[in-house]
MARLUMVEX-214211 format. One record per residue (C-alpha): residue in one letter; y, x, z. Coordinates in steps of 0.05 Angstrom, whole numbers, padded with zeros to 5 digits, always signed. Each point is the difference from the previous one (the first is absolute). Layout:
! residues N
AYXZ
...
! end
This chain:
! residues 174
X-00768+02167+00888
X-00040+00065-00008
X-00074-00004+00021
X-00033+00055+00049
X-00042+00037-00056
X-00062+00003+00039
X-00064-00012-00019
X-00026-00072+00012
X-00065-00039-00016
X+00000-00069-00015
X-00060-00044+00023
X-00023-00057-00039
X+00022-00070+00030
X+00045-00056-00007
X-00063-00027-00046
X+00035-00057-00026
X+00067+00021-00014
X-00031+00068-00036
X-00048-00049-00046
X+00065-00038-00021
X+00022+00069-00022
X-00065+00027-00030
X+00001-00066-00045
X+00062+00012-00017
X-00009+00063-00028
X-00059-00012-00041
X+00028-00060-00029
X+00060+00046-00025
X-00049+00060-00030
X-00032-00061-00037
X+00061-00024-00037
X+00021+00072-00011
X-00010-00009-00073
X+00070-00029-00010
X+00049+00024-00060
X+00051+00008+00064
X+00003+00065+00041
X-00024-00022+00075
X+00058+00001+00049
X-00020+00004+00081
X+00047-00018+00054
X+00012+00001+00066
X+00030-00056+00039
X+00032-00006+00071
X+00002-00067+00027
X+00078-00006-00018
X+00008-00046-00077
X+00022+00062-00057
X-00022+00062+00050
X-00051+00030-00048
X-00006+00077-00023
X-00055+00017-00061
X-00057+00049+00020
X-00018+00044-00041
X-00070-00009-00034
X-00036+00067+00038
X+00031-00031+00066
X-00037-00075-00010
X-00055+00037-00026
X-00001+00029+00067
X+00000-00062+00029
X-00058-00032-00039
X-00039+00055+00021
X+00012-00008+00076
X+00001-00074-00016
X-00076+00011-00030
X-00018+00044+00048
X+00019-00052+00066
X-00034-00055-00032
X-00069+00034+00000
X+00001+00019+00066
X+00026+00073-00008
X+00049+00036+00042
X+00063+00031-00038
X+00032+00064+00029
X+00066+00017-00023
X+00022+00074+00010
X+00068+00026-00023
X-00020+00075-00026
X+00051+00059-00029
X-00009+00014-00071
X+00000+00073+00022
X-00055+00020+00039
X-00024+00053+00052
X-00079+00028-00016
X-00026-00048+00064
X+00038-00058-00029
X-00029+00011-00068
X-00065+00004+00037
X+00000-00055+00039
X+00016-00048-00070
X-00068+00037-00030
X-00033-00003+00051
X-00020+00076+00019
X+00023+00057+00036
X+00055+00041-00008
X-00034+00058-00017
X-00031-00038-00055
X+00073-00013-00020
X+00017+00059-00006
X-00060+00017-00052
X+00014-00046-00035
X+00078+00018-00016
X-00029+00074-00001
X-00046-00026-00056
X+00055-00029-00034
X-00027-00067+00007
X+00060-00022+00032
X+00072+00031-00010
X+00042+00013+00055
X+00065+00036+00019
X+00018+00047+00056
X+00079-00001+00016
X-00014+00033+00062
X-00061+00030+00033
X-00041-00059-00004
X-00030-00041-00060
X+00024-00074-00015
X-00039-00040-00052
X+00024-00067-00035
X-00026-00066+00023
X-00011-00016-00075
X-00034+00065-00017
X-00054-00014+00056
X-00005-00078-00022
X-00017+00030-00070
X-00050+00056+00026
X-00039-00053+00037
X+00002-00058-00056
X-00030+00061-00045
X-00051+00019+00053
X-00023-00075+00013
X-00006-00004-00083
X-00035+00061+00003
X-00055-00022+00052
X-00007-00068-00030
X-00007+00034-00068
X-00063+00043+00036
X-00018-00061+00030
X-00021-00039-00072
X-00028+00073-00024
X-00055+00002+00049
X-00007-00075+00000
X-00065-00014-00026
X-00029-00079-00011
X-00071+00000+00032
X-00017-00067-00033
X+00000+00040-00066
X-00033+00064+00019
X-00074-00016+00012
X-00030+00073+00031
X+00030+00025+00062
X-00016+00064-00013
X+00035+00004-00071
X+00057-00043+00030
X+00004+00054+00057
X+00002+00060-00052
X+00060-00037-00033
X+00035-00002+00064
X-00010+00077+00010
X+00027+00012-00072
X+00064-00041+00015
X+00016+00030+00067
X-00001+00067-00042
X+00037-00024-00049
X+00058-00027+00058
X-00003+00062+00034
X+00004+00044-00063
X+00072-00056-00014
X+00021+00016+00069
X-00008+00082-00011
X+00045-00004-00061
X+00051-00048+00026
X+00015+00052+00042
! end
C-alpha cells in the first residue's frame, strides 16, 4: 500500500473525535515522568495487529494533532533530501538567485555532479534555523522598554546607537 507522495493539506475538522485525541496526548506528556521508557503504538481494528512508532514519528503526530485542534491547517509535502537552487528557494522563502549567493557565500554548501548545483534539504533547514536565530537575536538588540526610558529623545539616540551597532554585527558576519 504505497501512498501517492504528493503534497496534501489537512483542514481542521472532525472537532470531536480530534479533542478525544488532543486529550489524549496531553494526558500522556503529563505522566511522562515515569522510570519506564514511553512506548507508542499503532493499532488496526484486528485484536494483536499493532506495530511501535518510533518517537520522531508520534512526535509528528502530536504536532499535527496540536495543530488541528486550534483551528490550523496542516500541509504535508514529501520533499528530496537533495535539492535543486529553486527547491532550496522555495523552503527559504526567496529567489533563486538569492540561492545561489548564498551557496556562493558559503553560507550554504552544495555539490555540482553535473552542470548544475544541488544543495541538501538539511543544509538549507540549518541555514534558515541560523538566519531566524540571527534576526530574533537583532530583534532583542534593538528592543528597547519605553516604560523604563523616560525622554524620547535620549531613548531615540539609543535606538540610533544600536542599529549601528547591528549593522556594524552584520558587516563582520560577513
Amino acid at each position: 500500500m504505497a501512498a501517492e507522495l504528493v503534497e496534501h493539506t489537512y483542514l481542521p475538522g472532525h472537532e470531536g473525535d480530534l479533542a478525544e485525541v488532543h486529550s489524549f496526548l496531553e494526558a500522556h506528556a503529563r505522566s511522562r515522568g515515569a522510570a519506564v521508557a514511553p512506548r507508542y503504538l499503532l493499532v488496526d481494528e484486528r485484536e494483536g495487529d499493532q506495530v511501535e512508532l518510533p518517537e520522531p514519528m508520534y512526535r509528528l503526530l502530536v504536532q499535527v494533532a496540536e495543530a488541528l485542534s486550534v483551528g490550523r491547517a496542516v500541509t504535508v509535502a514529501p520533499r528530496s533530501t537533495v535539492l535543486t537552487t529553486q527547491q532550496a528557494a522555495e523552503v527559504l522563502g526567496v529567489s533563486r538567485p538569492t540561492v545561489v549567493r548564498l551557496i556562493d557565500a558559503g553560507e550554504i554548501p552544495s555539490e555540482r555532479p553535473g552542470t548544475r548545483r544541488q544543495v541538501l534539504l538539511s543544509d538549507v533547514l540549518a541555514y534558515r534555523e541560523k538566519r531566524r536565530r540571527m534576526q530574533y537575536d537583532m530583534l532583542e538588540a534593538t528592543a528597547v522598554d519605553l516604560a523604563d526610558e523616560g525622554d524620547p529623545e535620549e531613548v531615540a539616540a539609543q535606538m540610533r546607537e544600536v542599529r549601528k551597532v547591528v549593522a556594524e554585527r552584520r558587516r563582520s558576519a560577513r
